[in-house]
C-alpha positions as CSV (number, residue, x, y, z in Angstrom):
1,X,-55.2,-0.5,9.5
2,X,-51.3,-1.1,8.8
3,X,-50.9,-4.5,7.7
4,X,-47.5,-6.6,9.4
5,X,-45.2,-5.6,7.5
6,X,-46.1,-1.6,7.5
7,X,-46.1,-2.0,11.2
8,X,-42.5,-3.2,11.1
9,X,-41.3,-0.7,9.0
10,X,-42.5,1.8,11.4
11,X,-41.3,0.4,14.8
12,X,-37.8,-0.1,13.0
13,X,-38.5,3.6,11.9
14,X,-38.9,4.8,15.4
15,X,-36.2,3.0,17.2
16,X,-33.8,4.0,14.2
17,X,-34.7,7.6,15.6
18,X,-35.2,6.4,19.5
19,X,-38.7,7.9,19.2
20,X,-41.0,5.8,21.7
21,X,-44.7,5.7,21.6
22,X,-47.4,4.8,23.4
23,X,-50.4,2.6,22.7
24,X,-52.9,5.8,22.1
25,X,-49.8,7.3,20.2
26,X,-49.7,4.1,18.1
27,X,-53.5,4.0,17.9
28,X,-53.6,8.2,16.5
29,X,-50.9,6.7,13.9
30,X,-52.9,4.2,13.0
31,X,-56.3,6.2,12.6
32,X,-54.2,8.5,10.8
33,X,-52.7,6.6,7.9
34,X,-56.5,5.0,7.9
35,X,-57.7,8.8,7.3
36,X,-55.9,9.2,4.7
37,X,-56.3,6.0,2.7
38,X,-59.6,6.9,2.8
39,X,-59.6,10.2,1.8
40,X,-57.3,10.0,-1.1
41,X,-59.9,7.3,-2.7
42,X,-61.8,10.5,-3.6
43,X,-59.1,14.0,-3.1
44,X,-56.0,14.6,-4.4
45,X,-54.3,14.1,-1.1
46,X,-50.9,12.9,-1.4
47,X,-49.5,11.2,-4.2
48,X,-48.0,8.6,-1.8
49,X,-50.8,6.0,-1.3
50,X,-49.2,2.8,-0.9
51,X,-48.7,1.8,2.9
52,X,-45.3,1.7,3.2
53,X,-44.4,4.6,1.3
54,X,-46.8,6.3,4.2
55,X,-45.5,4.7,6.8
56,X,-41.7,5.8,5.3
57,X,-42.0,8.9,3.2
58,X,-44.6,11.0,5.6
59,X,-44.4,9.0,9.1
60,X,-40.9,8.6,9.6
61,X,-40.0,11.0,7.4
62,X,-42.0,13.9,9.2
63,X,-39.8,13.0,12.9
64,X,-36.1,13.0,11.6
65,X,-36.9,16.6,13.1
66,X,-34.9,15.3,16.1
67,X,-32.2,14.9,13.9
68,X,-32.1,18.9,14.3
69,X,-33.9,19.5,17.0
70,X,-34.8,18.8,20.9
71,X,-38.5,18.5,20.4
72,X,-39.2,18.6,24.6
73,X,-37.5,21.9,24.3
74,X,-39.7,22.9,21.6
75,X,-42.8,25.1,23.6
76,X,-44.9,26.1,20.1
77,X,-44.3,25.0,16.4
78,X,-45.6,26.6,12.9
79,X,-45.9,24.0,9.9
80,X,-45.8,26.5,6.7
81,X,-47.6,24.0,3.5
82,X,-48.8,21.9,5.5
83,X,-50.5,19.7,2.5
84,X,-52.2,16.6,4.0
85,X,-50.7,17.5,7.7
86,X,-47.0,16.8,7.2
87,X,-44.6,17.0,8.6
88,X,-46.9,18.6,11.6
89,X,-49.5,16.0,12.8
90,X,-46.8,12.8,12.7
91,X,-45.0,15.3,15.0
92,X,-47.8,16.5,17.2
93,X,-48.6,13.2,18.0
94,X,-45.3,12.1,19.0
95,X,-44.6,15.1,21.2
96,X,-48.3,16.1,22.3
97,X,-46.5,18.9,24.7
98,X,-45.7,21.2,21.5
99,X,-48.3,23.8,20.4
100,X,-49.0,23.6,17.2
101,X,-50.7,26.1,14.3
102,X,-50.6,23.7,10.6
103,X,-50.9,27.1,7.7
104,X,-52.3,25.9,4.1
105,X,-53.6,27.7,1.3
106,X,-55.8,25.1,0.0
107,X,-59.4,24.9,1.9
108,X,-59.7,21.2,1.2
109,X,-56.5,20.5,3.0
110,X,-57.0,22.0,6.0
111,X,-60.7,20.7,6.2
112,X,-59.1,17.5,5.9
113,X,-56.7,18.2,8.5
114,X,-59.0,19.7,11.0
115,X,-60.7,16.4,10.7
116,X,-57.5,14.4,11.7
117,X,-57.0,16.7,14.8
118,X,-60.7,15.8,15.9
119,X,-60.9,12.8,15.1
120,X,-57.1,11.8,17.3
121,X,-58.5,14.3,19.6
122,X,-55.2,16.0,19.7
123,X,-55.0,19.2,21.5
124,X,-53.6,22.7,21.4
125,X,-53.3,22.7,17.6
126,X,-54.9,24.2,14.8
127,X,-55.0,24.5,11.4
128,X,-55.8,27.7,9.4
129,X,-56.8,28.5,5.6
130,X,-54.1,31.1,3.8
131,X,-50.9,32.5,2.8
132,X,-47.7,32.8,4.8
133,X,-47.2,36.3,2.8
134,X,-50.3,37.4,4.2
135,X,-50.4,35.7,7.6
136,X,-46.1,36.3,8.2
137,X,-47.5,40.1,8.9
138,X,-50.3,39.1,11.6
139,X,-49.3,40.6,14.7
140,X,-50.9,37.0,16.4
141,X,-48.2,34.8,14.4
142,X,-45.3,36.9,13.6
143,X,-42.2,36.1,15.4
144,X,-44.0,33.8,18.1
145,X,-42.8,30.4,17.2
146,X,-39.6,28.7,18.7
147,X,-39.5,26.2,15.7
148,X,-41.3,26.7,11.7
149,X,-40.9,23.7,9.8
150,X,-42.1,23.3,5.9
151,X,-41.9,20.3,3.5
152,X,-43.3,22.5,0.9
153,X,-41.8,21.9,-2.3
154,X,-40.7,25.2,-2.7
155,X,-36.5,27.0,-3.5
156,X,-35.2,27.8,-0.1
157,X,-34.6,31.0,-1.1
158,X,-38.6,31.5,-1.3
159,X,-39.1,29.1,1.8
160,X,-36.9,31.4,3.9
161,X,-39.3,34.6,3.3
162,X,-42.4,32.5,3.7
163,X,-41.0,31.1,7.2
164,X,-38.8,33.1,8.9
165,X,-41.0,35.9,9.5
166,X,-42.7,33.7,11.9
167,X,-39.9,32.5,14.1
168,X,-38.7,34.0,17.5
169,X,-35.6,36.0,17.2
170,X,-32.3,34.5,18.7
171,X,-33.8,31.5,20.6
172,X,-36.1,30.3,17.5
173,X,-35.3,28.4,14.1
174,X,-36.6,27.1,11.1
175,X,-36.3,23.5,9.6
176,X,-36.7,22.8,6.0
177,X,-37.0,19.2,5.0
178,X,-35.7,18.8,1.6
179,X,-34.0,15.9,-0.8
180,X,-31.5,15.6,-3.5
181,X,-28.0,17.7,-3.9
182,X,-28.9,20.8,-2.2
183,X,-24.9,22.6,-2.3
184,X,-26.4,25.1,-5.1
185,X,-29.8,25.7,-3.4
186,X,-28.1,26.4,-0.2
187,X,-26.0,28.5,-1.7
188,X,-28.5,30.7,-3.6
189,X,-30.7,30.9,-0.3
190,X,-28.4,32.1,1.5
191,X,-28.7,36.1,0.7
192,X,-32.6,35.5,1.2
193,X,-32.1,33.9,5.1
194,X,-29.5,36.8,6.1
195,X,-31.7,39.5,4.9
196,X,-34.3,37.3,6.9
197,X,-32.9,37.6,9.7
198,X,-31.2,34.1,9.7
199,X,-28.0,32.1,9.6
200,X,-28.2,28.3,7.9
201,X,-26.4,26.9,10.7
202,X,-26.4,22.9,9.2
203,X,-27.2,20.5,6.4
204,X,-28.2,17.2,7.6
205,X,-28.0,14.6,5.0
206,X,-29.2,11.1,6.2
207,X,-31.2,7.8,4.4
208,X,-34.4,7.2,5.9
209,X,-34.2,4.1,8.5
210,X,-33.6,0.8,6.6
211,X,-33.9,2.2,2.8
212,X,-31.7,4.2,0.1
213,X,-34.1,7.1,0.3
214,X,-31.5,10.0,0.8
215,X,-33.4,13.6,3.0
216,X,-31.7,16.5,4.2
217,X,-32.9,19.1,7.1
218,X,-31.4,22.6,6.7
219,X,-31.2,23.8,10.1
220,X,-31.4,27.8,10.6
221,X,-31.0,29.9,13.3
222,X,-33.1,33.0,13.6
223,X,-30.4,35.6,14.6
224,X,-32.5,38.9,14.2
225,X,-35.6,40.5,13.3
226,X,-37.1,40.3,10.4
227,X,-37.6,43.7,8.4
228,X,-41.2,44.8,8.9
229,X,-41.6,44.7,4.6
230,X,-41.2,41.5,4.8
231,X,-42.5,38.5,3.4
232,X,-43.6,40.8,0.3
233,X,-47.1,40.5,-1.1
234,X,-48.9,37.0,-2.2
235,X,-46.9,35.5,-5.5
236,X,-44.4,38.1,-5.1
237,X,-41.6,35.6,-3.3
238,X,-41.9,32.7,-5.7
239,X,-41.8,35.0,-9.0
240,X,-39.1,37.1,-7.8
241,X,-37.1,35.0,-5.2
242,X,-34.3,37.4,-3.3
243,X,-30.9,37.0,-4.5
């Protein structure tokens, strides 16, 4: 369990970002960073063990979506990389309303993530095995989602084909969490979202609450379709990134 001082840096966390829990929300936090304690002991979860980096750098972290986003206006949410359930479950549990589908391409990620969502008995959320090239053409995912977050530590340019194919046109968007000086990235992306059918709207630069660890959310609008050939085949986005 968090020890005293992981629970503080989490409360001021939440009321740094006026996002209020309840004690079974508490209680799924708390199974969680238990979960994955444990499991990193033995897998390669996260290279963040140490309780308050959890607590800050994946907890917190994972909600400064309502830095850039009304979450109770949120109806269904894609997580694209999910890794070890970031920044989907910290989400899922604070706003239990939003649907939720968590995509990875490693198997022992999303067992481990299935077993989270069984084990905080969250509902309407799953977490499926594969790549967004492949699963940004199924008819059951493609252009469905009012919101597609990633944390994937991918070039936005190549985040913007893996994600936007999923996103609603005109009322849906897609949130990148990312870190460091980002004016370059942005503006090497920004080709790759318009033939996306996109518009990066906003960078949000911010510290997480109560430390000198700087995050940015780009915020992007889906404006139109997205071209039936795209996302191209697996590999093909992160070798050859549109320019």
């Amino acid at each position: 369990m968090m020890n005293r001082e992981e629970i503080l840096k989490f409360k001021e966390g939440l009321d740094d970002l006026n996002v209020y829990l309840s004690e079974k929300q508490y209680k799924q936090f708390h199974m969680f960073f238990d979960m994955l304690q444990e499991k990193n002991k033995v897998m390669n979860l996260t290279a963040i063990t140490e309780g308050v980096g959890i607590v800050q750098k994946h907890f917190i972290d994972s909600l400064t979506i309502v830095k850039a986003e009304d979450m109770m206006e949120i109806d269904n949410m894609i997580d694209i990389g999910t890794g070890a359930g970031f920044p989907a479950i910290p989400i899922k549990i604070a706003f239990p309303h939003v649907e939720m589908v968590l995509v990875d391409s490693l198997d022992k990620r999303v067992n481990f993530v299935n077993e989270v969502i069984e084990a905080l008995d969250l509902k309407k959320i799953r977490c499926i095995h594969g790549r967004a090239e492949d699963l940004g053409h199924d008819p059951q995912l493609r252009e469905k989602f009012d919101l597609c977050v990633s944390r994937a530590v991918a070039n936005l340019a190549v985040l913007a084909e893996y994600c936007m194919p999923f996103v609603k046109p005109q009322k849906g968007s897609f949130v990148a969490y990312k870190a460091g000086d980002l004016h370059e990235e942005i503006d090497m992306a920004r080709n790759s979202v318009n033939m996306m059918g996109g518009e990066i709207k906003q960078e949000i630069g911010f510290f997480l609450p109560y430390s000198d660890i700087s995050r940015s959310l780009i915020w992007i609008q889906k404006e139109m379709r997205t071209p039936k050939m795209y996302p191209r085949k697996a590999g093909i986005p992160s070798k050859s990134p549109i320019e």
